[in-house]
C-alpha positions as CSV (number, residue, x, y, z in Angstrom):
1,X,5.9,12.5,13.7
2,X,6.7,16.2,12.4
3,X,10.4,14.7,12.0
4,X,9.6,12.1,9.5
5,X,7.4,14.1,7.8
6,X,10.5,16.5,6.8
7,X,12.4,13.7,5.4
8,X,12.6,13.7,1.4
9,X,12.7,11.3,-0.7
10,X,16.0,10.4,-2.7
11,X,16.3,12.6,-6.2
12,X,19.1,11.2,-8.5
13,X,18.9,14.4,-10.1
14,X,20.1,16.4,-7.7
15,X,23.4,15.4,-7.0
16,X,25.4,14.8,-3.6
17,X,23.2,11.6,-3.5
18,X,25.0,10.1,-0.6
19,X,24.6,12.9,1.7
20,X,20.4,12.8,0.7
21,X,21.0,9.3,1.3
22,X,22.6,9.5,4.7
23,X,20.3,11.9,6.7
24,X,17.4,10.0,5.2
25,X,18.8,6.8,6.9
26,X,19.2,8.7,10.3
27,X,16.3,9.7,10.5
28,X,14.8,6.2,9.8
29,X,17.1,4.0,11.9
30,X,16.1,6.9,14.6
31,X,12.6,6.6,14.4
32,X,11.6,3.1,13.5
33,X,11.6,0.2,14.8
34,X,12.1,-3.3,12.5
35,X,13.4,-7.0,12.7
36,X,14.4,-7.9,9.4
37,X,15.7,-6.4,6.0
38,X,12.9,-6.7,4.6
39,X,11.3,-4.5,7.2
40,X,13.3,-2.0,6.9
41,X,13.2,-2.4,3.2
42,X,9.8,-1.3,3.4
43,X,9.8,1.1,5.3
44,X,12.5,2.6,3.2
45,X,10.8,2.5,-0.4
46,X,9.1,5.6,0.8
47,X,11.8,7.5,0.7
48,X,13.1,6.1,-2.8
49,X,15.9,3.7,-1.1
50,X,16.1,0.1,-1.0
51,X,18.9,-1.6,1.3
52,X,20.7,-4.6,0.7
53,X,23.3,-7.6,2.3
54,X,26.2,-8.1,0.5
55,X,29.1,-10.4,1.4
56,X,32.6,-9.4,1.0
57,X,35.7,-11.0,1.1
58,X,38.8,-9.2,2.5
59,X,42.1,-10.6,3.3
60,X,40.8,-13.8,3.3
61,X,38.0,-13.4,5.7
62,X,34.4,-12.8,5.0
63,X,32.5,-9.9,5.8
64,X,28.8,-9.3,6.2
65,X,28.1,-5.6,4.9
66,X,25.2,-3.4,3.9
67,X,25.1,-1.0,0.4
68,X,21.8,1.3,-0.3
69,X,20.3,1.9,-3.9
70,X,18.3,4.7,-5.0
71,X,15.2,3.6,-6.6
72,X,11.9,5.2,-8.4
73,X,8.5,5.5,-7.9
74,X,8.0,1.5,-9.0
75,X,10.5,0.2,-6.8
76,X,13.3,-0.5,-9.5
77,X,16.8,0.8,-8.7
78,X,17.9,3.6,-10.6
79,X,20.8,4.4,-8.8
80,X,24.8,3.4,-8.3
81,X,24.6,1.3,-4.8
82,X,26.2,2.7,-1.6
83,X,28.0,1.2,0.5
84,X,27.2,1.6,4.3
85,X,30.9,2.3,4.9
86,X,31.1,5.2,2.7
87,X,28.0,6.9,4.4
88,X,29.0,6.5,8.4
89,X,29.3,4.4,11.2
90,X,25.9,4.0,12.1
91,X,24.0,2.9,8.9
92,X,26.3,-0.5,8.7
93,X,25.9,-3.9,8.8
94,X,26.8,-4.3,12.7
95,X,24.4,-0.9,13.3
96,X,21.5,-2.2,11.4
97,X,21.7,-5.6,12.9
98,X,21.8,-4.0,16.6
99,X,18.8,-1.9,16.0
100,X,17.1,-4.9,14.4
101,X,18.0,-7.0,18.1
102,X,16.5,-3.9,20.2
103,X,13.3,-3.7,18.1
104,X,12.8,-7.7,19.1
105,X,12.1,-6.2,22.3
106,X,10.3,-3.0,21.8
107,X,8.0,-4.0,18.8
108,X,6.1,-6.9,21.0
109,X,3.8,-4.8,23.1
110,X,2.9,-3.5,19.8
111,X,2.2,-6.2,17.9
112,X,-1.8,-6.2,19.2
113,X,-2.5,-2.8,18.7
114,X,-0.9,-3.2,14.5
115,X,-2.6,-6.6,14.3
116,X,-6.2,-5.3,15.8
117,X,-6.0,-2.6,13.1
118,X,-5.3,-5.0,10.0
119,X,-8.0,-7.4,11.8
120,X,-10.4,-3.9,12.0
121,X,-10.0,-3.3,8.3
122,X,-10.3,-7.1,7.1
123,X,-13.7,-7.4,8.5
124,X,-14.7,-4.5,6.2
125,X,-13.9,-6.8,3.4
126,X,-11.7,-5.3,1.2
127,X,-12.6,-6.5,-2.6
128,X,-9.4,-4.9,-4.5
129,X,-6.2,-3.8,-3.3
130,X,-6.9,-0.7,-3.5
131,X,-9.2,-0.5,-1.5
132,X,-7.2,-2.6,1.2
133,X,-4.6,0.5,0.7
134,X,-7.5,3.0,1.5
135,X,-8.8,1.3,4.3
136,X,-6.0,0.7,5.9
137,X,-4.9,4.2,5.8
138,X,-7.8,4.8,7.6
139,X,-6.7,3.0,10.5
140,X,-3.5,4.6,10.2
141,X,-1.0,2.3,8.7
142,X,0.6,1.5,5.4
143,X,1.5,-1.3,3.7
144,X,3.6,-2.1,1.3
145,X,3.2,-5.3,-1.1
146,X,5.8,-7.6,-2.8
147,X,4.5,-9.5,-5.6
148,X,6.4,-12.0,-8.0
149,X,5.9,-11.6,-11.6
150,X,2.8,-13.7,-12.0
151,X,1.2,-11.3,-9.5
152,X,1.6,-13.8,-6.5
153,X,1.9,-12.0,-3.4
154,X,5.0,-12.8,-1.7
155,X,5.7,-10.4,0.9
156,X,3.3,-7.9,2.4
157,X,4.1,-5.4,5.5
158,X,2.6,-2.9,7.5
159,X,3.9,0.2,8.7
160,X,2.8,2.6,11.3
161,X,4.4,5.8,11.3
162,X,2.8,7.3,14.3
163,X,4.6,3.5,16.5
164,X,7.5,4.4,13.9
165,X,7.0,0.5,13.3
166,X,7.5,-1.8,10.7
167,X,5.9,-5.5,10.6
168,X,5.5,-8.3,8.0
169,X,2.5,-9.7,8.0
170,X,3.6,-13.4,9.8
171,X,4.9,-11.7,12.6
172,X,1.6,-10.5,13.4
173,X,0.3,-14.3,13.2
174,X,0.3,-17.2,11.2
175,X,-3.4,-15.8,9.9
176,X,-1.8,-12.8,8.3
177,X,0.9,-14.0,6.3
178,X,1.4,-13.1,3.1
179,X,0.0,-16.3,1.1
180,X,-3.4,-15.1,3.4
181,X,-3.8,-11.9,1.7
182,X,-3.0,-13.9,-1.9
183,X,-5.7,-15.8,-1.0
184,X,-8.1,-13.4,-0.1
185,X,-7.2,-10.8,-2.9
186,X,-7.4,-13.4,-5.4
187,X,-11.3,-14.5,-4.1
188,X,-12.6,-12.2,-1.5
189,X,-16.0,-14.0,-1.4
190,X,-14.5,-16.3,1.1
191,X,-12.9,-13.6,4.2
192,X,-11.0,-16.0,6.5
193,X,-11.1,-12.9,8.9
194,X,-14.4,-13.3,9.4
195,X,-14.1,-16.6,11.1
196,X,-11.9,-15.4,14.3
């Protein structure tokens, strides 16, 4: 997608962040589809940006809303943090959530054709991480890897920019979860993606 391709990443160092910060989300919530945070998260760390729920209190009543944080190469926020409401009506809370509903719906059909893929490039048996990345670029999607600080992979999701999809690796099936691909990384003599 030639659009996404002209989307730049977030540079602290050049000033007027949340205006970089505002047509990168457009063009995001435009083109991809995701059910959770933590999709969109992901998708989203390619651009430098992480997103996150923060509840408010005003008046008495509490409210749900959304602020964005610039980050760096590694992941680690390096920015001041957002808030939706200060970048336009359709990168809040109530936005994100709507586009998350509508994805439900649209992201099923797909769901084979990202799962054959990770399936595809499984049976290669990946030894290293690395080469999991490499492989799996191959077949056209990206992932991106959360790991706690003992190295313990936690979260793991794949993206296909061509769908404009996001998908953590559960919602593809109970055999591609994340503690899976801990397993499998951590002894790849035994491929439980073999066995199917």
């Amino acid at each position: 997608d030639r659009e996404m391709k002209e989307v730049s990443k977030i540079d602290t160092t050049k000033g007027n962040i949340k205006k970089q910060v505002a047509e990168t989300l457009r063009s995001v919530l435009k083109h991809y589809k995701f059910c959770s945070l933590g999709e969109l998260n992901a998708i989203l760390s390619r651009y430098h940006l992480a997103v996150e729920e923060v509840k408010t209190e005003f008046r008495g009543k509490k409210y749900d809303g959304l602020v964005y944080v610039p980050t760096d190469d590694k992941g680690d926020k390096v920015g001041t943090p957002i808030h939706a409401s200060d970048i336009g009506r359709g990168v809040g809370y109530t936005a994100v959530q709507n586009r998350m509903q509508k994805s439900k719906q649209n992201v099923k059909p797909l769901i084979p054709t990202v799962r054959n893929k990770v399936l595809q490039t499984m049976r290669t048996s990946p030894n290293t991480e690395k080469e999991l990345r490499q492989r799996l670029e191959e077949q056209g999607l990206r992932v991106v890897i959360r790991k706690n600080e003992n190295g313990r992979i936690y979260g793991i999701t794949f993206i296909d920019d061509d769908l404009g999809i996001a998908l953590n690796g559960s919602r593809l099936g109970k055999g591609y979860a994340a503690n899976v691909f801990n397993a499998y990384l951590s002894n790849p003599a035994h491929n439980p993606f073999l066995d199917e």
